[in-house]
C-alpha positions as CSV (number, residue, x, y, z in Angstrom):
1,X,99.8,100.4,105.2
2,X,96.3,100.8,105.8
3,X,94.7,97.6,104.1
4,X,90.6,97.7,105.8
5,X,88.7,100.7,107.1
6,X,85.3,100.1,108.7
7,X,83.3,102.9,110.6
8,X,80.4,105.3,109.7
9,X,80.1,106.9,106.5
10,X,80.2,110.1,107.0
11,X,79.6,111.7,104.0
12,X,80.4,111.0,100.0
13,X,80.9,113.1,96.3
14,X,81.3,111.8,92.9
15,X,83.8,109.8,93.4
16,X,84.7,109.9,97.3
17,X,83.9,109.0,100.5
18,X,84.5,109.9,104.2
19,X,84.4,107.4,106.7
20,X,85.0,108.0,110.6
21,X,87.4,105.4,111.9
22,X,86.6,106.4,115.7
23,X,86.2,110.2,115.0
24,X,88.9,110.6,112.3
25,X,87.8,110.7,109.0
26,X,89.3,108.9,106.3
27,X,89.3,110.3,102.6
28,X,88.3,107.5,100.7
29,X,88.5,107.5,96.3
30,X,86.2,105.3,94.8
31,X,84.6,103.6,92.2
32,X,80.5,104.2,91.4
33,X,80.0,100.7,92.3
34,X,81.9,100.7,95.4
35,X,79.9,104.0,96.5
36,X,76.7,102.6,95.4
37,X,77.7,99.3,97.7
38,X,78.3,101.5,100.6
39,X,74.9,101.9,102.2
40,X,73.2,105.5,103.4
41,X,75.0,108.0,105.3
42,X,75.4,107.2,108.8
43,X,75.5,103.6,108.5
44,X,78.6,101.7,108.9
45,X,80.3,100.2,106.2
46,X,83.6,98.4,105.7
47,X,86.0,99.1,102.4
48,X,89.3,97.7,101.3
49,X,91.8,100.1,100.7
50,X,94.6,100.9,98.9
51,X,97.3,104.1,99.4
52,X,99.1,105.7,96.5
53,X,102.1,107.5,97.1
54,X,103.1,110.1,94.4
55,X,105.9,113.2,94.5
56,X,103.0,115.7,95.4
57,X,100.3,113.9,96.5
58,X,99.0,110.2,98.8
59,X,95.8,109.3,98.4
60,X,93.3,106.4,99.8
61,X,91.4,104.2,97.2
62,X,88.2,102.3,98.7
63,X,86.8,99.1,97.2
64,X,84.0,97.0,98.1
65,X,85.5,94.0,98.1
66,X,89.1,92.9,97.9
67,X,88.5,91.6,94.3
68,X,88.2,95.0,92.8
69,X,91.3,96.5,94.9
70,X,93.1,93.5,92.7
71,X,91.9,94.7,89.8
72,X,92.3,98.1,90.5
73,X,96.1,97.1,91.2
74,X,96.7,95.2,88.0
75,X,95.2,98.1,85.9
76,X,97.5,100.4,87.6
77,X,100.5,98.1,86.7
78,X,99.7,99.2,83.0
79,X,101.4,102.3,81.3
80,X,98.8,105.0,81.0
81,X,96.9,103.8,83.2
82,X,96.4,106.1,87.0
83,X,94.2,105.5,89.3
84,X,91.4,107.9,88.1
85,X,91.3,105.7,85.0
86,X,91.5,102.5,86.9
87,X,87.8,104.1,88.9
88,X,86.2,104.8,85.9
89,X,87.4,101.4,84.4
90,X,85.4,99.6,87.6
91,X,82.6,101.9,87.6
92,X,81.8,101.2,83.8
93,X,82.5,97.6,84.2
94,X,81.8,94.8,87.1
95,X,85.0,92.7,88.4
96,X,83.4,89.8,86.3
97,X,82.5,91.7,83.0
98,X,86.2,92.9,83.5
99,X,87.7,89.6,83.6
100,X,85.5,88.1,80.8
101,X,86.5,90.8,78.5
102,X,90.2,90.8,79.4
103,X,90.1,87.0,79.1
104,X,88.0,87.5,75.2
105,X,90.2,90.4,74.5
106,X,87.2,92.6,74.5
107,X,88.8,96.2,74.1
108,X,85.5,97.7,73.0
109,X,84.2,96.9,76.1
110,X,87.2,98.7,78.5
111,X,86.9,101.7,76.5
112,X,83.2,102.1,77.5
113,X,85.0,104.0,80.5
114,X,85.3,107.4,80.5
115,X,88.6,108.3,79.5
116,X,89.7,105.3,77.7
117,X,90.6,105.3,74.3
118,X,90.3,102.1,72.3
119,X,94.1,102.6,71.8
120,X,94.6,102.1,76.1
121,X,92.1,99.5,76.0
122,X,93.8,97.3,73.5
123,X,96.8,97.7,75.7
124,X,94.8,96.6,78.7
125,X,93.4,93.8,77.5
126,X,96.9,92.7,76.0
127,X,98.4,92.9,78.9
128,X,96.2,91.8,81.8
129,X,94.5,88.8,79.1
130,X,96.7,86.0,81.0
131,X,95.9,87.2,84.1
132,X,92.2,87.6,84.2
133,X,91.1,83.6,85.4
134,X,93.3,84.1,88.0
135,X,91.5,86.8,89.5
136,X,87.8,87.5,91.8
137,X,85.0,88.5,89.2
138,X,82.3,85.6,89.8
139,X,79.3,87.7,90.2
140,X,80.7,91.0,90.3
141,X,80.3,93.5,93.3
142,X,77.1,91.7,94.3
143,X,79.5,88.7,95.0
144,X,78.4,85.0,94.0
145,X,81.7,82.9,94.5
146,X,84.3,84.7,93.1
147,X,87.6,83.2,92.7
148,X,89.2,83.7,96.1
149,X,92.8,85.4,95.9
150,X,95.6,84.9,93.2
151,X,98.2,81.9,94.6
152,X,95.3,80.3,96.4
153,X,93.7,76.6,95.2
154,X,91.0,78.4,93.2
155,X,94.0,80.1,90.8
156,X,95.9,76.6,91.1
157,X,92.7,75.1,89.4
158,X,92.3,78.0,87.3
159,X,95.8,77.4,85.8
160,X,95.3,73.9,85.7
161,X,92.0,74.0,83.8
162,X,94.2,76.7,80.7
163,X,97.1,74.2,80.8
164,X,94.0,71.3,79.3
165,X,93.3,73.6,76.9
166,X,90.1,75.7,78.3
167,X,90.4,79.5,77.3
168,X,91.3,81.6,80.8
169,X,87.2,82.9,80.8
170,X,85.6,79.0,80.6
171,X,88.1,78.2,82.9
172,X,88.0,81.1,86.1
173,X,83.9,80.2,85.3
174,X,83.7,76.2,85.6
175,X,86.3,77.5,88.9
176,X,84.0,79.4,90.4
177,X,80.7,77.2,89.8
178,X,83.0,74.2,91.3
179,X,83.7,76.6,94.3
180,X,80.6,77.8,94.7
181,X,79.0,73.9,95.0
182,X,81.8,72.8,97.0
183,X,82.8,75.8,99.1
184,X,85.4,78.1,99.7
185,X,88.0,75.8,101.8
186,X,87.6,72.9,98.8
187,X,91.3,71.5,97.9
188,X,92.5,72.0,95.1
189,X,91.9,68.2,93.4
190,X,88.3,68.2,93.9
191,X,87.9,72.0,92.2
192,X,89.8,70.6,89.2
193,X,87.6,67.5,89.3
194,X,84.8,69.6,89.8
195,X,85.6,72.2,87.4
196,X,86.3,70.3,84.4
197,X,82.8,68.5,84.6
198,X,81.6,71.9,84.5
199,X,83.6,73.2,81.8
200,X,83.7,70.3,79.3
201,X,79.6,70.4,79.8
């Protein structure tokens, strides 16, 4: 499966892209944020990728950053919700303001998206509420330190930090601070040390 594409952007529409790959171009599907990340035509660029295989049609999702494919993946996982949707959910809202409303059970907020009743957003939020500190949204497309990868020592402390009692939001937050201070490669004890400093303050 193609995971990465980077080459030349070639070209780009409401909500696609071409890139050339060494003079084959790539229809990409995107997010407004991820086009608005990719630079001016001509210049190279880099975006993660995700392929959808349907009875009648395969198409290529681009994201800026591996934190929004995540997302994008998760909000897939949930009935009603195809990968048009899932766009319009991350164009309307950042990978942090995602995970922060997930995590408060915000629905108002996820049906800001086009397309989204408040009926589908309830059903978002209900379902992806417990996964939401596990996942990238620190600073949104712009990138501070977001939360590396699910499974990794930042989600370890994450989980850690909800089993003490922090709600998932204070706890992916006081994560990422910790990881931003102590960098990305930091083991797992000293985020938790870190983190709780930062989320009992």
């Amino acid at each position: 499966m193609i995971a990465k594409l980077t080459g030349t952007l070639d070209e780009t529409g409401a909500d696609w892209a071409v890139i050339d790959v060494g003079g084959v171009g790539y229809l990409v599907h995107c997010s407004a944020r991820t086009l608005s990340a990719l630079g001016e035509r001509g210049g190279r660029c880099t975006v993660f990728t995700d392929l959808q295989v349907s009875e009648n049609d395969m198409r290529l999702l681009g994201f800026a950053e591996a934190g929004e494919r995540d997302w994008f993946r998760l909000l897939t996982g949930v009935q009603g919700v195809g990968s048009k949707v899932a766009l319009a959910i991350l164009s309307a809202l950042s990978a942090g303001e995602l995970r922060d409303a997930c995590a408060a059970g915000d629905a108002a907020s996820v049906a800001r998206a086009q397309g989204v009743g408040p009926k589908l957003a309830g059903r978002i939020v209900n379902e992806l509420k417990d996964k939401a500190g596990a996942l990238p949204g620190g600073g949104g497309l712009a990138g501070t330190a977001a939360i590396s990868h699910a499974g990794g020592a930042s989600a370890d402390a994450v989980s850690a930090l909800q089993n003490l009692g922090f709600k998932p939001a204070v706890a992916a937050q006081a994560v990422a601070r910790a990881q931003e201070e102590l960098g990305e490669d930091t083991a797992e004890g000293d985020l938790i040390r870190v983190a709780l400093r930062r989320a009992a303050g």
